[in-house]
PyMOL CGO cylinders between C-alpha atoms (Angstrom):
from pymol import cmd
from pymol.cgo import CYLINDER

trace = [
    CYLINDER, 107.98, -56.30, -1.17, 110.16, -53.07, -1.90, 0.3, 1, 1, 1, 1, 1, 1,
    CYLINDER, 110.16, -53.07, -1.90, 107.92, -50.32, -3.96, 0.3, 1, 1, 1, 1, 1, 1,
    CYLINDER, 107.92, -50.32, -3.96, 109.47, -48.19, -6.44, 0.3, 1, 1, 1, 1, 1, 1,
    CYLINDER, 109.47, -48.19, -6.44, 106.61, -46.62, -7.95, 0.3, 1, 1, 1, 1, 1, 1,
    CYLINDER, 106.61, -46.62, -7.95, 102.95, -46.71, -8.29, 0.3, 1, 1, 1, 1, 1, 1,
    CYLINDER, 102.95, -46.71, -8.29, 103.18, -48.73, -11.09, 0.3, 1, 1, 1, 1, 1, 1,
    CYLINDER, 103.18, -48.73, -11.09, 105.47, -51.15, -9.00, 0.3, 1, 1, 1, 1, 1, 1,
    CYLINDER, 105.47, -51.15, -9.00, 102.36, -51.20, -6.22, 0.3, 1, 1, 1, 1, 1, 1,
    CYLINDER, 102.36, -51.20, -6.22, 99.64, -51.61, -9.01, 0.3, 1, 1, 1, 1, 1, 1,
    CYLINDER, 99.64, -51.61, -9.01, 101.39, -54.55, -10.31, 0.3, 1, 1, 1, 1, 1, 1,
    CYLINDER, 101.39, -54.55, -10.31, 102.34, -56.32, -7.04, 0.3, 1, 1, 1, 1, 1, 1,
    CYLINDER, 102.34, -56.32, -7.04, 98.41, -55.72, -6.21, 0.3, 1, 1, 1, 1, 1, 1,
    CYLINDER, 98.41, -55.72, -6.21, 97.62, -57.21, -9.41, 0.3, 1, 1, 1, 1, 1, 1,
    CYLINDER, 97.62, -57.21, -9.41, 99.89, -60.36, -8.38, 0.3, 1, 1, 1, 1, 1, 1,
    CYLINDER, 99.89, -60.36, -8.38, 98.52, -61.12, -4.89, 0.3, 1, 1, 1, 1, 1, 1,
    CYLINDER, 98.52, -61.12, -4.89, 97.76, -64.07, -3.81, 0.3, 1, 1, 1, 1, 1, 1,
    CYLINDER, 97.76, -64.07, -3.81, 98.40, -63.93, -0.31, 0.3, 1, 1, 1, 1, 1, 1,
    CYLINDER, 98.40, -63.93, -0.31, 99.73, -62.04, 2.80, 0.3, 1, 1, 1, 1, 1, 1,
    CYLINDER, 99.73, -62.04, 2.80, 101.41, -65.44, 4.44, 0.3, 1, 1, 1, 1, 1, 1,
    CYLINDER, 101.41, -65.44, 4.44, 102.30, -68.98, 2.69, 0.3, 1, 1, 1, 1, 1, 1,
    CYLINDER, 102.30, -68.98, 2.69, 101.17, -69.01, -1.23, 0.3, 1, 1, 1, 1, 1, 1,
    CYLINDER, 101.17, -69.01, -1.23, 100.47, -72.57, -1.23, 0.3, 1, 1, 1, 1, 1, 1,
    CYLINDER, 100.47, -72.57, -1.23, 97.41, -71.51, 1.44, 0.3, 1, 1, 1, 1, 1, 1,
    CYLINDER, 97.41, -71.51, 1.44, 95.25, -70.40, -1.80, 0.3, 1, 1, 1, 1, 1, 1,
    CYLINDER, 95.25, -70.40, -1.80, 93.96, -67.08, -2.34, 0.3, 1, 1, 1, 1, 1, 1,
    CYLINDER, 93.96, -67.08, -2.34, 93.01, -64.38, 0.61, 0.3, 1, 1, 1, 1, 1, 1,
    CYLINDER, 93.01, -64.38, 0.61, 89.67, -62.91, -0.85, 0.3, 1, 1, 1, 1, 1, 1,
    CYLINDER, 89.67, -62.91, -0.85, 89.40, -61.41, 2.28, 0.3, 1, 1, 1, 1, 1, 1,
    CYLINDER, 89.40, -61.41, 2.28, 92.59, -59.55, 1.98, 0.3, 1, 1, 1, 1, 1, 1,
    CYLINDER, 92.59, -59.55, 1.98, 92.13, -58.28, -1.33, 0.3, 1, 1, 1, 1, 1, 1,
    CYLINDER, 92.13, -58.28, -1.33, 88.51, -57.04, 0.00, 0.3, 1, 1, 1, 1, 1, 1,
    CYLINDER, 88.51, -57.04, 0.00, 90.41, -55.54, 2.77, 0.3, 1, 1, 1, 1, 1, 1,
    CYLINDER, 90.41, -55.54, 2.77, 92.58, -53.58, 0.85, 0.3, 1, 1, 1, 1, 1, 1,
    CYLINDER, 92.58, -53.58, 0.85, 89.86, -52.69, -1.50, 0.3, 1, 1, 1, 1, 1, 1,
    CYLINDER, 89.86, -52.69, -1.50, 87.71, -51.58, 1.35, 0.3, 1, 1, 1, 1, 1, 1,
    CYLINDER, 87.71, -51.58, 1.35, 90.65, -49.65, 2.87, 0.3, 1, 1, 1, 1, 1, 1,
    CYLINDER, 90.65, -49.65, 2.87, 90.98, -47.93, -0.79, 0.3, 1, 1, 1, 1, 1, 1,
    CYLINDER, 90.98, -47.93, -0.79, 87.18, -46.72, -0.85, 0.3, 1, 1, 1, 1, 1, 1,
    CYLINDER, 87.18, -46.72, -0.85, 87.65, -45.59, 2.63, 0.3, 1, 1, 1, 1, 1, 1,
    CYLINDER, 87.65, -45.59, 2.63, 90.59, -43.01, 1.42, 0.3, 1, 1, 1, 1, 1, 1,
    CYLINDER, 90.59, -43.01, 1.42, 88.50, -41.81, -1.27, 0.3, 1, 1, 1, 1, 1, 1,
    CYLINDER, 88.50, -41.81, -1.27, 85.55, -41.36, 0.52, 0.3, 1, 1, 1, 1, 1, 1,
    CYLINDER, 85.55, -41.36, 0.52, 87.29, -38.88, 3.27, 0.3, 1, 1, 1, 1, 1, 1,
    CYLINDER, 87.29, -38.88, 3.27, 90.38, -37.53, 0.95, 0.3, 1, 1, 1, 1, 1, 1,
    CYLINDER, 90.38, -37.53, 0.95, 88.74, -36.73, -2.56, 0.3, 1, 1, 1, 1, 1, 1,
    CYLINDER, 88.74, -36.73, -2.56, 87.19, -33.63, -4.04, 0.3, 1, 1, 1, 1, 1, 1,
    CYLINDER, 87.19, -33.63, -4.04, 84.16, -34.21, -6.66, 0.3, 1, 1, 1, 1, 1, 1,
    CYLINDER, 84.16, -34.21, -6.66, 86.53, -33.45, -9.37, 0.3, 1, 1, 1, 1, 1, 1,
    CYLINDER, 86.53, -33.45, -9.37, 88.47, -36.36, -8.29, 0.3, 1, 1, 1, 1, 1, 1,
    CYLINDER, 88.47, -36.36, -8.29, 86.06, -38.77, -8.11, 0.3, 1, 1, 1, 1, 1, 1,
    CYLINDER, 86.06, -38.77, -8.11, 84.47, -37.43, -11.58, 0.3, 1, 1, 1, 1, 1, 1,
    CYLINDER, 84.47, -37.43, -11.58, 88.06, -38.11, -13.28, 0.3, 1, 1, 1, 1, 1, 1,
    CYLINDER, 88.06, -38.11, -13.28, 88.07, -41.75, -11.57, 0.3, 1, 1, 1, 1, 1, 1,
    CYLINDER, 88.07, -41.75, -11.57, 85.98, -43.78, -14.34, 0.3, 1, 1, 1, 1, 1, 1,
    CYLINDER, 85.98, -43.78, -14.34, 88.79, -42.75, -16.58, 0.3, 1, 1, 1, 1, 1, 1,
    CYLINDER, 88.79, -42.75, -16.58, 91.58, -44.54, -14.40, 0.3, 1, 1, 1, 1, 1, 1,
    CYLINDER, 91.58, -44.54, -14.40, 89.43, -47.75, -14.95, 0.3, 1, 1, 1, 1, 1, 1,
    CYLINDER, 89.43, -47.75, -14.95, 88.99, -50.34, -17.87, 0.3, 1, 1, 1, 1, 1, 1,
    CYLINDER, 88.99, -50.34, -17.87, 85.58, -51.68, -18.59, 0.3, 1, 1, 1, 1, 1, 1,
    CYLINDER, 85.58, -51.68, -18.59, 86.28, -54.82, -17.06, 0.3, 1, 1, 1, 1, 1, 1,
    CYLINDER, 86.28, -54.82, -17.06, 87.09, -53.43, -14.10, 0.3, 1, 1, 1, 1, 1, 1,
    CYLINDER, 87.09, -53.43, -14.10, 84.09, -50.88, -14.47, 0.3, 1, 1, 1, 1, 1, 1,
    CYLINDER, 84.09, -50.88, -14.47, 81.58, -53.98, -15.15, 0.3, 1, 1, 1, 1, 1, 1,
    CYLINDER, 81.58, -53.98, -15.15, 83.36, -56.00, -12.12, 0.3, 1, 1, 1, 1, 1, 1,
    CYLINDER, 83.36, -56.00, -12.12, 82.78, -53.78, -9.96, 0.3, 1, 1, 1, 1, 1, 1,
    CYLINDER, 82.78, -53.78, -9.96, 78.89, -53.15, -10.26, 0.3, 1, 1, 1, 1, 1, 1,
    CYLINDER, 78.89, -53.15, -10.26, 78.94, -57.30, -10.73, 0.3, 1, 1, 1, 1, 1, 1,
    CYLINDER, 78.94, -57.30, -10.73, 80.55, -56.72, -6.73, 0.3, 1, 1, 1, 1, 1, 1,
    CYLINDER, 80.55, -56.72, -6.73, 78.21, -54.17, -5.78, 0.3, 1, 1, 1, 1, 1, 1,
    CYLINDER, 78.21, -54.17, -5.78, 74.59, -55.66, -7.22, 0.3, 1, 1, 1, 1, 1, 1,
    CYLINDER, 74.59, -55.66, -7.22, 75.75, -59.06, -5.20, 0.3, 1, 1, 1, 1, 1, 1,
    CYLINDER, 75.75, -59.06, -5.20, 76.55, -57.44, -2.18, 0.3, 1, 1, 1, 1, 1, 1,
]
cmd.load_cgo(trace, "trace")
């Protein structure tokens, strides 16, 4: 994986399937991983106006999938 640019990242994340052989299925836990990872740099690097500009960098789908993830965790 060689990354350009953010939107390079954001698309390869978008694409994942899997850290090892692709024909193994998909790695939930990965993906959870990385998204846990994420939450973690936010949580210790970002000011309040940060995080109240963050909505905005979401669509609703991704708004509404994520409180689907949190209520069923």
């Amino acid at each position: 994986m060689q990354v350009n640019s953010l939107e390079d990242l954001v698309q390869h994340l978008k694409d994942f399937r899997s850290w090892g052989n692709q024909s193994e299925g998909y790695d939930a836990v990965g993906m959870f991983r990385l998204l846990g990872a994420c939450l973690d740099n936010l949580r210790k690097n970002a000011t309040k106006t940060d995080l109240a500009d963050l909505a905005e960098c979401l669509e609703a789908h991704q708004l509404m999938f994520l409180k689907k993830l949190s209520s069923g965790l």
